[in-house]
C-alpha positions, 0 to 999 in steps of 0.5 A: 447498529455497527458490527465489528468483525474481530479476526483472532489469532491465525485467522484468515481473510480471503477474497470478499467486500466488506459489508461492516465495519471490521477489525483485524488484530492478532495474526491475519493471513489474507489469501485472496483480495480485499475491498473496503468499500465507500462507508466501511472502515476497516481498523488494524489493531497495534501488534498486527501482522498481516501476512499475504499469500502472493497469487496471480489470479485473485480477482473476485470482481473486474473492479480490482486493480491489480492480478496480484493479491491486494487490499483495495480501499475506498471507504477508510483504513485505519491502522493503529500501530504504535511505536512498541507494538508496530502493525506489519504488512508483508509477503508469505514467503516463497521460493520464488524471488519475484513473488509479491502482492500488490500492496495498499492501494487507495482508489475512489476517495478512499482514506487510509491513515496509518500509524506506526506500520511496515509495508514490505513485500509488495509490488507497491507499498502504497498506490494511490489514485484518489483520495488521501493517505496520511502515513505517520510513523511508517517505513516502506521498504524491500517493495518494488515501489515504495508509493506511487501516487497518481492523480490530482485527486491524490494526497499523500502526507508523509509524517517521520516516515521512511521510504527505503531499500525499494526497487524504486522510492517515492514516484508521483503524476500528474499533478498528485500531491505529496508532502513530507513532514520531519522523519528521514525519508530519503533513504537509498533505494536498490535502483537510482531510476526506473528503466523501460522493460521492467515492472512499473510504468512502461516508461522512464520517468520525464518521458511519457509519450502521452504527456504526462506530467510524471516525477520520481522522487529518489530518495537518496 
């Protein structure tokens, strides 16, 4: 029997693994991480706001990836949203300027398709590290990075999606794959290019000492 966890209005997430298939809808405030791991597959209904409290020390098991809040997925995220009633993804708001979560991040073959969505707030609208991630319909912006992809075993498909009014836009590597299909996703971004020091990679993109092969894409 599959079980579905409906959380209602104003209802909190916090920090755990899902253990059954689960749904969000309505107001969501998600306090601490989130796994969603191999076999579970976490659903956002249309109209959803998920609303993430940024922190620095979130992490409820070593396999997290990031000190900042983050939803981690590994088995499969499906958001629903539709053009009149779009799924958001953002910050609580602070008085610290610098404050953000993490972002969606997809590891261990996980899938994430997502439809009609905002992703802002976020050190990283989107990470991916293996697995596939179609987004159609979504805009990422007023992120640090729009998407990262990582890997070869990353697969990103960008469907009438826009990329905009981040730190830094769309940046891939080694040999991650990345389609964009329709949509306007060339949109300016606060930066034109990732300078050393700052958050992100610790180098510029071309100039990896270890060899990677790394690309940003700057959509202006």
């Amino acid at each position: 029997m599959v079980v579905f966890l409906a959380l209602a209005a104003y209802g909190p997430a916090r920090a755990e693994v899902l253990t059954a298939d689960t749904v969000w809808q309505g107001q969501v405030h998600l306090t601490d991480d989130l796994l969603v791991p191999t076999g579970i597959t976490l659903t956002v209904q249309p109209g959803t706001v998920i609303t993430v409290s940024p922190a620095e020390s979130t992490k409820i098991d070593p396999e997290f990836l990031s000190h900042q809040t983050e939803i981690l997925v590994r088995g499969t995220l499906k958001v629903l949203g539709r053009p009149e009633t779009p799924a958001l993804f953002t910050a609580e708001k602070s008085n610290d300027d610098d404050s953000r979560w993490a972002g969606i991040i997809v590891d261990g073959g996980g899938t994430a398709d997502l439809q009609s969505a905002r992703i802002s707030g976020a050190e990283t609208g989107l990470y991916l590290f293996s697995g596939r991630a179609t987004l159609t319909a979504v805009t990422l912006e007023e992120n640090h990075y729009g998407a990262i992809a990582h890997g070869s075993g990353a697969q990103l498909t960008l469907k009438d999606s826009a990329v905009r009014q981040n730190d830094f836009g769309l940046y891939t590597f080694n040999d991650a794959k990345v389609q964009e299909e329709g949509g306007r996703p060339r949109q300016p971004q606060k930066r034109p290019f990732h300078r050393p020091g700052k958050k992100g990679p610790p180098y510029p993109p071309g100039t990896d000492p270890a060899g990677h092969r790394d690309h940003l894409v700057l959509y202006q």
